[in-house]
C-alpha positions in Angstrom: 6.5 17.1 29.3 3.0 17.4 27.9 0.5 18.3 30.4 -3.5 17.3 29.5 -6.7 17.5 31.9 -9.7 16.1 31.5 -13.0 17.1 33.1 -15.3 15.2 34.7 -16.4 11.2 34.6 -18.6 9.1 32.8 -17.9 7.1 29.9 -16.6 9.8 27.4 -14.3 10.8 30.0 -13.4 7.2 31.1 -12.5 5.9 27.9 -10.0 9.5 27.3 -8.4 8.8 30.9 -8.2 5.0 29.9 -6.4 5.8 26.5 -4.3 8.5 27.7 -2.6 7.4 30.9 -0.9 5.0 29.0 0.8 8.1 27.1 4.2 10.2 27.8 3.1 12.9 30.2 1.1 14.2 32.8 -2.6 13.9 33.5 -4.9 15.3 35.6 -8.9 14.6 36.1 -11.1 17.4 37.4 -14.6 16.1 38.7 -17.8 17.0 41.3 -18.0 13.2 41.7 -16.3 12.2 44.6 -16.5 8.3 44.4 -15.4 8.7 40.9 -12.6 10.7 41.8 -11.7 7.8 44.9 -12.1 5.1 42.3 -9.2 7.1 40.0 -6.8 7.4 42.5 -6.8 3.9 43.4 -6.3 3.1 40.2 -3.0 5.2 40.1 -4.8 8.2 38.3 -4.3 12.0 39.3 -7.7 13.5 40.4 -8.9 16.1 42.3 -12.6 17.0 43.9 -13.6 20.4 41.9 -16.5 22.1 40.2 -15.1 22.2 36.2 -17.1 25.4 35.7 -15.4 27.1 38.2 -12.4 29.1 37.3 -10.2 29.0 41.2 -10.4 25.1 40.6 -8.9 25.3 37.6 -6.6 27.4 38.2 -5.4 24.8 41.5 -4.7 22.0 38.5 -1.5 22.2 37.2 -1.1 24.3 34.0 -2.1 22.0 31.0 -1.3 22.0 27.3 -4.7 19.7 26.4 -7.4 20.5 28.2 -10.8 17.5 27.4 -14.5 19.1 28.4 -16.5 15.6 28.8 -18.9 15.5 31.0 -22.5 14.0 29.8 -24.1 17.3 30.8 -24.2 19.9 27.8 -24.9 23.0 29.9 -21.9 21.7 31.8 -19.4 21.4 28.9 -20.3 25.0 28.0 -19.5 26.3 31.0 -16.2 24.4 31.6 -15.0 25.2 28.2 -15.6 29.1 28.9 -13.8 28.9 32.2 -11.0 27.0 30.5 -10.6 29.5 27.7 -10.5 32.6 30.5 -7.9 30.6 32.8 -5.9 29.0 29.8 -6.5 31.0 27.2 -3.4 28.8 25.5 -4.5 25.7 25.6 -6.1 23.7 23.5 -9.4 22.7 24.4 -10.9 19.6 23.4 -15.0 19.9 24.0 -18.0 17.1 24.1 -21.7 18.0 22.5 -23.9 15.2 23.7 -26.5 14.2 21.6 -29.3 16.2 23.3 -27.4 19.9 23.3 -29.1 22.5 21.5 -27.8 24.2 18.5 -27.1 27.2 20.3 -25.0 25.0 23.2 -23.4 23.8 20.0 -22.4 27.1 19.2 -20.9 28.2 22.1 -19.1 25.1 22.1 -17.3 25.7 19.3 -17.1 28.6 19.8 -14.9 28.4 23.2 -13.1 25.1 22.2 -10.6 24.8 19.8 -12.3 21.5 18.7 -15.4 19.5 19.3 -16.9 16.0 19.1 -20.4 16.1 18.8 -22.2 13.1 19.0 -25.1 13.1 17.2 -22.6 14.1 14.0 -20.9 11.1 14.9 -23.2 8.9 15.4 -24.6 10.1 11.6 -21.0 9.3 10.0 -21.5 6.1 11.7 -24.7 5.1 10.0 -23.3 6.7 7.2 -20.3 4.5 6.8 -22.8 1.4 7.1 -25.8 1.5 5.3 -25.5 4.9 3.1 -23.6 5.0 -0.2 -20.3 4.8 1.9 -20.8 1.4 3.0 -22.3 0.3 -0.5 -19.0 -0.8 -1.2 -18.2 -3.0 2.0 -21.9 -4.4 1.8 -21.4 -5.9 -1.6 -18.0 -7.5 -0.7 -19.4 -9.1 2.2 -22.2 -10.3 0.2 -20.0 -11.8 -2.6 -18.0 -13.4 0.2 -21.0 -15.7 1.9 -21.9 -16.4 -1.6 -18.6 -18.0 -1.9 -19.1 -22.3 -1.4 -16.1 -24.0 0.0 -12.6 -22.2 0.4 -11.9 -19.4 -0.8 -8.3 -18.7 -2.6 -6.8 -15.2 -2.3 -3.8 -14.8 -4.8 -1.5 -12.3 -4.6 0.5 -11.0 -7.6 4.1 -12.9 -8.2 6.3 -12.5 -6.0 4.6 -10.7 -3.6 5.7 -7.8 -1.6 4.7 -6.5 1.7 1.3 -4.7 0.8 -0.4 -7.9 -1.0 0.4 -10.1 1.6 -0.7 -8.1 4.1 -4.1 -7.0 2.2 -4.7 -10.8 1.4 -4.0 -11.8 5.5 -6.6 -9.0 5.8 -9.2 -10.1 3.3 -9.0 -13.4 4.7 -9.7 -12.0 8.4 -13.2 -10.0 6.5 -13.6 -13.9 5.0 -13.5 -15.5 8.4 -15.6 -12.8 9.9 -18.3 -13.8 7.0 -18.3 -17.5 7.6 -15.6 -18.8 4.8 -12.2 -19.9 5.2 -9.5 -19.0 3.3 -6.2 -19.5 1.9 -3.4 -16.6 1.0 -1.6 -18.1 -2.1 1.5 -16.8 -4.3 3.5 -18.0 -7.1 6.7 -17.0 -7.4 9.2 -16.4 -4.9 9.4 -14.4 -1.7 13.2 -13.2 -1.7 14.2 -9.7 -0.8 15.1 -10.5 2.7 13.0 -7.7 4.2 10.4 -9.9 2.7 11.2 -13.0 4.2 11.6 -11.1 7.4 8.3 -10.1 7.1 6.9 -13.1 6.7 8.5 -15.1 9.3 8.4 -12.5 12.2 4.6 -12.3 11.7 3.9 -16.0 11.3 1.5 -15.7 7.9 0.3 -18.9 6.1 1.2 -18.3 3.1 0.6 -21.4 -0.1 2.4 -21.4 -2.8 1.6 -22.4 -5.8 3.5 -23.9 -8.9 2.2 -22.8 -12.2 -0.6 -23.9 -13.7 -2.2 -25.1 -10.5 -5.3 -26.7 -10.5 -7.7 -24.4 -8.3 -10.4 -26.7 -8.8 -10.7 -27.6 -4.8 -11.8 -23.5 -4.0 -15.2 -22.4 -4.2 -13.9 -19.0 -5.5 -10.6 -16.8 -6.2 -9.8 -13.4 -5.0 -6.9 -10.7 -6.4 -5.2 -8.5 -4.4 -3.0 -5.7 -5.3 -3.1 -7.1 -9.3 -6.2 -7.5 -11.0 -6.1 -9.5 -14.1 -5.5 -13.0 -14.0 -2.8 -14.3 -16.2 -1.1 -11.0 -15.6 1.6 -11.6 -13.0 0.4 -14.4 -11.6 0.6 -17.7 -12.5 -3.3 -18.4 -13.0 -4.7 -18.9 -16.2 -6.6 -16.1 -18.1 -9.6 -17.4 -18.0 -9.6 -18.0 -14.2 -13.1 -16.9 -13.1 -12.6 -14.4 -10.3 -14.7 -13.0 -7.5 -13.2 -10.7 -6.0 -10.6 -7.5 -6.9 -9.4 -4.9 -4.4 -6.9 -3.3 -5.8 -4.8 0.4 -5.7 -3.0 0.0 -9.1 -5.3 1.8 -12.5 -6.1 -0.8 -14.9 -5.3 -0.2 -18.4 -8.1 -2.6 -19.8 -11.6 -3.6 -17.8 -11.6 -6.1 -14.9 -14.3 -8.6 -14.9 -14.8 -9.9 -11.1 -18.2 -10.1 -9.4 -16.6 -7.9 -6.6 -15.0 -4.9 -8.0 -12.4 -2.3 -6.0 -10.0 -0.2 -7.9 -9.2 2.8 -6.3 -5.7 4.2 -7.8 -6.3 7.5 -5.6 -4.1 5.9 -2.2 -1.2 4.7 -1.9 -1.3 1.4 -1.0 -3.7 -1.6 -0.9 -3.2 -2.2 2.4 -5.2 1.5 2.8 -8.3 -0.3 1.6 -8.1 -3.4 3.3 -8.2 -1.2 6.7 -11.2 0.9 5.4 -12.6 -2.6 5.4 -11.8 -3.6 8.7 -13.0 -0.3 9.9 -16.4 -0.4 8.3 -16.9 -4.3 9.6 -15.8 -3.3 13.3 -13.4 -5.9 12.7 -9.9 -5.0 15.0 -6.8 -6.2 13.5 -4.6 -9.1 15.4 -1.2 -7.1 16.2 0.2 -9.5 13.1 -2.5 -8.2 10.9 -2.3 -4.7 12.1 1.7 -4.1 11.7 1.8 -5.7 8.3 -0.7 -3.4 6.8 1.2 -0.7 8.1 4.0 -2.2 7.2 2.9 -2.6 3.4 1.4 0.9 3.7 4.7 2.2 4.4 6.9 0.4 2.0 4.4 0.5 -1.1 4.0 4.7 -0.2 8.3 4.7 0.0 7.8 6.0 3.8 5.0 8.4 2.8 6.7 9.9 0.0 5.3 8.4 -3.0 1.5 8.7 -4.7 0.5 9.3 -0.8 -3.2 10.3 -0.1 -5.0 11.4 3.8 -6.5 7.9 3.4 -2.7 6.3 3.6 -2.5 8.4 6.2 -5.7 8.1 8.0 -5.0 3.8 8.3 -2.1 4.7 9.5 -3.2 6.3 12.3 -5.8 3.9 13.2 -3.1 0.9 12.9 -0.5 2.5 14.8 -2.5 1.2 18.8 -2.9 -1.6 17.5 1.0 -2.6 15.5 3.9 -4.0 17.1 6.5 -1.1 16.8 9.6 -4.0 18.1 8.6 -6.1 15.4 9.0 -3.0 12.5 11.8 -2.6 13.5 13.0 -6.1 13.2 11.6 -6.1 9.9 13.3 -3.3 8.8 16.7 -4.2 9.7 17.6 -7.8 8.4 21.0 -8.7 6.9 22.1 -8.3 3.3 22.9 -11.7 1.7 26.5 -11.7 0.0 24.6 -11.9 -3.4 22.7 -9.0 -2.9 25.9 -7.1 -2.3 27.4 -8.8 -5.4 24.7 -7.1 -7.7 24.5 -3.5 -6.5 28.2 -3.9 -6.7 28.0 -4.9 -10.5 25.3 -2.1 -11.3 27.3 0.8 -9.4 30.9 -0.6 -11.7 28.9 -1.2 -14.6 26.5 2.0 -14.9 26.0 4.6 -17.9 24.8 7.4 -17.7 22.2 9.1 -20.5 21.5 13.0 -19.0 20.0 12.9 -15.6 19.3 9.2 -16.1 21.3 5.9 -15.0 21.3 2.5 -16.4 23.4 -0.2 -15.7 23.4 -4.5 -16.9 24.2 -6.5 -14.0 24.1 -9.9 -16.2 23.4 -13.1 -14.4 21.0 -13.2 -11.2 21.5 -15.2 -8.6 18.7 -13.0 -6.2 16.3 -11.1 -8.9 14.8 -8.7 -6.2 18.4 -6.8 -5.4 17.7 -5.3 -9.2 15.4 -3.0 -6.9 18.1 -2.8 -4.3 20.7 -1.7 -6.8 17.5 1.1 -8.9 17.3 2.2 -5.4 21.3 2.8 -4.7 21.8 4.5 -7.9 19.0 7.6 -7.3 21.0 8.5 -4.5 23.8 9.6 -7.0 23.9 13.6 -7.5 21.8 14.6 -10.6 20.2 11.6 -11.5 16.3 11.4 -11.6 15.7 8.2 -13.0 17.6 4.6 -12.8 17.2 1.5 -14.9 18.7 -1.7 -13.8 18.5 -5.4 -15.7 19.9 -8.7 -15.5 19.2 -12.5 -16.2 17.7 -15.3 -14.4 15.8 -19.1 -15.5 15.7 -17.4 -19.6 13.8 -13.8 -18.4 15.3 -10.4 -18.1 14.3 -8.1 -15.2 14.2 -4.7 -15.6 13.8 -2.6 -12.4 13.6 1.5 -12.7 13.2 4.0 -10.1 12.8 7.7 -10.9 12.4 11.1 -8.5 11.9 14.9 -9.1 11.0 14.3 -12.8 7.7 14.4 -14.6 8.2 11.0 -16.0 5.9 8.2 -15.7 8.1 5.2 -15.4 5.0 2.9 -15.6 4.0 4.1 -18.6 7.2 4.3 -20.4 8.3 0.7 -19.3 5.2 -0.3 -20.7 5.6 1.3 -23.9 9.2 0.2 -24.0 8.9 -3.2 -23.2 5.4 -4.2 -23.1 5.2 -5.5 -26.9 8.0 -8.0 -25.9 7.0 -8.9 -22.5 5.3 -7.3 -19.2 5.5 -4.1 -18.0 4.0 -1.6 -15.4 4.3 0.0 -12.3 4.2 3.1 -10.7 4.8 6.2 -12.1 8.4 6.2 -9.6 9.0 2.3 -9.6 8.3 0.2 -12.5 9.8 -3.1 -13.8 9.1 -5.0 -16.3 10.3 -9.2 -18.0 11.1 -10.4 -21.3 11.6 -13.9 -22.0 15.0 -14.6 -23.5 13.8 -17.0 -26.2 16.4 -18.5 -28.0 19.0 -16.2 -26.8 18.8 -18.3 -23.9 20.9 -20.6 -25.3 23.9 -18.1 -25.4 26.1 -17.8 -22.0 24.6 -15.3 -19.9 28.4 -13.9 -19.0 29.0 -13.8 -23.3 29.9 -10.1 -24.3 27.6 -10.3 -27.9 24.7 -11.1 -25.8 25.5 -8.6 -23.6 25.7 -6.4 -26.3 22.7 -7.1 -27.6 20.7 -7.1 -24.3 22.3 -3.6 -23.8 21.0 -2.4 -27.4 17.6 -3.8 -26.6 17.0 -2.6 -23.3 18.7 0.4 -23.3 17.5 1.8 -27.0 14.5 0.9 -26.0 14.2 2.7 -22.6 16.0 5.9 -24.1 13.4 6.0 -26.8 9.9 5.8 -24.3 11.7 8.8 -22.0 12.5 10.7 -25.0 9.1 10.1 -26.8 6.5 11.0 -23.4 3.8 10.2 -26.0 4.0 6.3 -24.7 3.5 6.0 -28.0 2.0 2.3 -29.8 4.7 1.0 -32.1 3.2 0.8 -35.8 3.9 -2.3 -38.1 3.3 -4.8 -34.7 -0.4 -5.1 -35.3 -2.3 -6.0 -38.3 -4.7 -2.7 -39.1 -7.4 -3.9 -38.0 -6.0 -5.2 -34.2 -7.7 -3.2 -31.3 -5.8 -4.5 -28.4 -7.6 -7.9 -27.2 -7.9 -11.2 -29.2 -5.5 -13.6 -29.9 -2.0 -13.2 -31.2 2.0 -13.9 -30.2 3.5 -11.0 -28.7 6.6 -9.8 -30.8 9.5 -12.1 -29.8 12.8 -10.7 -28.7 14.1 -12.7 -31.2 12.9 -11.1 -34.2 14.0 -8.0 -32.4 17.5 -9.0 -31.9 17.6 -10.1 -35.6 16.0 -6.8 -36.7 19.0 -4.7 -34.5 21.2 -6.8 -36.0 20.3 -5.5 -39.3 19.9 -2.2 -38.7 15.8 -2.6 -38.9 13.2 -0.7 -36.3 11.9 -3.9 -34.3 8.7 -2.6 -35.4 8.8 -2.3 -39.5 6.3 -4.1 -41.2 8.8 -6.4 -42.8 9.6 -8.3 -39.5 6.1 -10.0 -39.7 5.2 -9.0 -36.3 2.0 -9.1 -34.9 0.4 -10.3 -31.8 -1.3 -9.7 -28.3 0.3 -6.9 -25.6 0.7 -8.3 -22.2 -0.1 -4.7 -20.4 1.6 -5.8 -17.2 -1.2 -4.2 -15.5 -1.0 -3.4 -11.7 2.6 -4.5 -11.2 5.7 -2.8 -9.2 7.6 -4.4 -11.2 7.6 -8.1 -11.1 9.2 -9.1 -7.9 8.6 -9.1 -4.5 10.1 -5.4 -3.9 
């Protein structure tokens, strides 16, 4: 059982007995102060009468493993923490610099201690954080938000998954805290039962929205977790937007008056927190376990594209989560069609080196294509999965990919992005092409499977093998650059083309058009 002791009272020490005799183990308050010391023990605390300088009351406390110098007095402090270090000389020793100790009480202070908090350095970070160059970013977002007239819409990306919910239940908090109301809109749906779970057991107001909604009624729209509108969401592309806090690195500019791309953390959730932390704003325990909850499912447990900022929110969200309702979360049941589907993609799978694909055909749940990616990595030398199937005209691809150097976001993209969306992560990536008028063939028919197979799977194999995420010559007139307008390459033409024995891309197939770069997307679903 951990042992700690803290000594002496005042506020420092007040707020460490108040936080830590709510924790697993023992603890024990050393002070002079003998009314303090009364007022402990009738609050249930352990405290004794004693100098803290003075090494025969130290040594009358119980052994500790944590030992917390607060008391307001510098001088004090030093001398505690020497006595600690001769008595204890294994423990580790926690020590306070008020603001008024000198440089050489800082000194010695650091020197005896294994650690110190020294408040005029915090009180710097603080100002820091809030008016210096670090809190630039959060100024200007609150700014842009009380410029905002009327409601304010925050859209997620389609089908959303844990992380942009929970960043746009944040951002509305920060909007509330600023005077504006908001709204937390999707399009799409919210499937993958973890999802739904997560969801319900927290109680968000979510809106969702059928596409082409009029957003006429808001007096401005927010992105979070995507950054383009048009691009996985169901807005137009010309949708003016105001605000963009996302983690995912855009491939072409983002035009918003409130900018935030930061690709170097894991999760957008991360961001949202540094928000809340900036604003002195404390999280609701719904708001606080589904960022960590989208924190933890967007970095794979802490696994994937992690950075100490992940890390770091984490720590701060942890107080303030519900740990029951994780755990709830985490542990729903699997529907029957769920089942169904990573059934089909285990029977049905192929494998091509170290990597697995596998057509499930018709979709009766779209997000157990991640459910299935995710069941086939487990299989022994295989670093990168591939899973498609069919639903309402569109096939979903889903990929996965671990211990490899591949990018799957950048290959799915260069695989499928001329005939659809695609992106992702560099180890989860998806990606949707619309059927066209192979829609009209039987979804269980063996020539379309065929041809979907050819498609997809050529396709795929010729991104991982080329690395170069090469463009595809013969698409674009010579004199295309990437924006303007244009029809992407249908998957028609390309079915034709295979058909025929002709690269989808050769000049004689006519093709030409605009790229959808299927920017800042897991993959397309809610998972």
């Amino acid at each position: 059982m951990t042992a700690r002791l803290v000594l002496g009272t005042g506020s420092l020490a007040g707020s460490l007995v108040t936080e830590l005799r709510e924790r697993r183990g023992r603890l024990t308050v050393l002070a002079d102060d003998e009314n303090a010391v009364r007022t402990l023990r009738e609050e249930g605390v352990v405290a004794e009468v004693g100098d803290p300088t003075d090494e025969a009351a130290l040594r009358e406390c119980r052994r500790p493993d944590t030992v917390a110098v607060a008391t307001a007095d510098a001088a004090t402090n030093v001398a505690a923490a020497e006595a600690v270090a001769s008595v204890y000389p294994d423990a580790f020793v926690l020590a306070y610099a008020p603001a008024e100790a000198t440089d050489d009480q800082r000194a010695a202070l650091a020197a005896a201690a294994d650690d110190l908090v020294d408040a005029r350095a915090a009180a710097t970070d603080w100002l820091d954080e809030r008016i210096g160059d670090d809190g630039l970013r959060t100024r200007k977002l609150t700014a842009t938000l009380r410029d905002v007239e009327g409601r304010l819409a925050i859209v997620t990306h389609d089908n959303p998954d844990p992380d942009a919910i929970a960043s746009a239940v944040a951002l509305a908090r920060i909007a509330a805290a600023t005077g504006v109301e908001a709204d937390v809109c999707y399009f799409g749906n919210i499937t993958h039962q973890e999802n739904r779970a997560f969801v319900n057991l927290l109680e968000f107001d979510l809106r969702r929205l059928d596409p082409g909604a009029d957003l006429s009624e808001y007096g401005g729209v927010a992105l979070v977790d995507h950054s383009r509108p048009g691009v996985n969401d169901g807005l137009a592309e010309d949708t003016p937007v105001d605000i963009v806090i996302d983690h995912h690195p855009p491939r072409y500019p983002v035009e918003a008056r409130f900018v935030d791309l930061r690709s170097e953390v894991g999760a957008t959730s991360t961001l949202l927190v540094d928000y809340l932390r900036k604003l002195d704003i404390t999280p609701s325990r719904e708001v606080a376990t589904g960022l960590l909850f989208g924190i933890r499912v967007d970095t794979d447990e802490y696994t994937r594209e992690v950075s100490v900022a992940d890390f770091e929110a984490t720590a701060y969200l942890v107080p303030h989560a519900d740990a029951g309702t994780l755990d709830r979360i985490e542990s729903p049941s699997m529907s029957a069609d769920t089942l169904d589907t990573i059934a089909r993609a285990i029977s049905d799978r192929r494998r091509h080196g170290s990597a697995l694909l596998s057509g499930v055909g018709e979709l009766s749940d779209r997000d157990a294509l991640a459910q299935a990616a995710d069941r086939l990595l487990d299989l022994e030398d295989v670093t990168t999965t591939l899973v498609y199937g069919i639903s309402d005209g569109t096939i979903y691809v889903s990929a996965r990919a671990r211990g490899t150097d591949l990018d799957l976001g950048e290959t799915l993209r260069d695989a499928f992005g001329q005939i659809g969306s695609a992106g992702g992560h560099a180890d989860m990536a998806g990606a949707q092409i619309s059927l066209g008028l192979l829609d009209a063939i039987d979804a269980d028919d063996e020539s379309l499977s065929e041809i979907l197979s050819a498609i997809v799977t050529d396709r795929f194999l010729d991104a991982m093998g080329s690395r170069s995420h090469r463009v595809l010559t013969g698409v674009y007139p010579d004199d295309y650059h990437g924006t303007g307008p244009g029809e992407p390459l249908s998957l028609d033409r390309i079915a034709g083309a295979a058909a025929r024995g002709d690269r989808p891309g050769d000049p004689d197939d006519g093709g030409d058009g605009d790229p959808d770069d299927g920017n800042a997307t897991d993959e397309g679903t809610d998972r």
